[in-house]
C-alpha angles and dihedrals in degrees: 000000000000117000129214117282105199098181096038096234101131094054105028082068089046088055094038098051091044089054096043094050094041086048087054088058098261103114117192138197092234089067089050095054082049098057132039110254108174144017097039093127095055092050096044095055078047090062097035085061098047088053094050086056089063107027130047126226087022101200107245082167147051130044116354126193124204114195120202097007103165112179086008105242101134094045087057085053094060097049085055089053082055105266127126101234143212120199118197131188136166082211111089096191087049090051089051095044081054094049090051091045117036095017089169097081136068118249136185140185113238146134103259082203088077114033095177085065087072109358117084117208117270099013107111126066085184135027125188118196104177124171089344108165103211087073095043108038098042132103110187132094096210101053087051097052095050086043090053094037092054097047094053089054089058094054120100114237103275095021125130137218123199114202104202113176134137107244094191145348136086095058092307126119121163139160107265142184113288093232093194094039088059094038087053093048102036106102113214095011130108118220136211143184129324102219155172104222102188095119094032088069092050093061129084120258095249086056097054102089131134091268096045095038100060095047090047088056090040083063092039099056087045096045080053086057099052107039089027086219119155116262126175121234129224127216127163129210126189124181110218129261 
């Protein structure tokens, strides 16, 4: 099984050697693997639904934030839903893959790990954060808190960030964000989940409610014990009107 890697060093040459070489022209299947490359669209319209079924006026417009967006696909994803989007990436060969690829979107090379760095308060009505690993690599309270700290600054009143990563399984298991501990610490933001959403997307629309969301999460968290497969987690966070 995978180890922690708390600086990162192990994992930051794997992704650097797999977009230099893809952005060379010799595309692997190791960077597909590394990046989502198909059905975004279908998972993002499953966690906007989810959204709408605990917040009201969820935004389906407006400015989106991808973080980690590596190769962009995703952030392409959101300005189809209707957002103008922003990718960032502390990767610069990943930016520039996006910017071949997706051009329609905005991208920008920055360290997710401090927003403030590149996110100005107030900016975003949505924020994505899937599969960004430094919420999902680090080990340390502190940075968290400051990352955290720093993303829900940047929200618009009313905006909503949706945190998706996979915490175990498939021979991975990293640190990850203690998504209570910060619900609990957050101060003006509503909280929700979190959950694994690999049967809720399954289901049709008119099946994904508060009583059915929680139980299908409740077998997909017990169908990832016992197969150990990896399986991503949802948690919501909206900072209040």
């Amino acid at each position: 099984m995978n180890q922690p890697d708390p600086d990162w060093t192990q994992f930051t040459h794997r992704s650097d050697v797999r977009y230099r070489q893809a952005l060379a022209g010799e595309q692997t299947e190791e960077l597909v693997r590394h990046n989502i490359r198909s059905g975004g669209d279908r998972e993002l319209r499953m966690m906007m639904d989810v959204a709408s079924l605990y917040f009201d006026d969820v935004p389906s417009r407006g400015r989106a934030l991808d973080v980690c967006c590596g190769a962009g696909y995703m952030t392409d994803c959101l300005r189809q839903f209707g957002f103008d989007t922003l990718g960032c990436d502390l990767n610069a060969d990943a930016i520039a893959l996006a910017q071949r690829h997706f051009p329609a979107n905005s991208y920008i090379v920055g360290d997710a790990s401090r927003p403030a760095s590149f996110a100005a308060p107030d900016s975003f009505d949505l924020i994505l954060a899937r599969e960004a690993h430094p919420m999902s690599r680090i080990n340390d309270a502190a940075i968290q808190d400051e990352m955290m700290d720093g993303y829900i600054a940047s929200l618009k009143p009313g905006g909503i960030m949706i945190i998706a990563h996979a915490q175990t399984g498939g021979g991975m298991d990293y640190p990850s964000i203690d998504f209570r501990r910060a619900a609990a610490r957050l101060q003006g933001v509503t909280a929700v989940g979190p959950f694994m959403p690999h049967l809720v997307k399954r289901v049709p629309p008119w099946l994904r409610t508060t009583a059915a969301v929680p139980l299908l999460s409740m077998a997909a968290r017990l169908y990832q014990r016992l197969t150990n497969n990896r399986l991503i987690e949802v948690f919501y966070l909206r900072k209040q009107p």
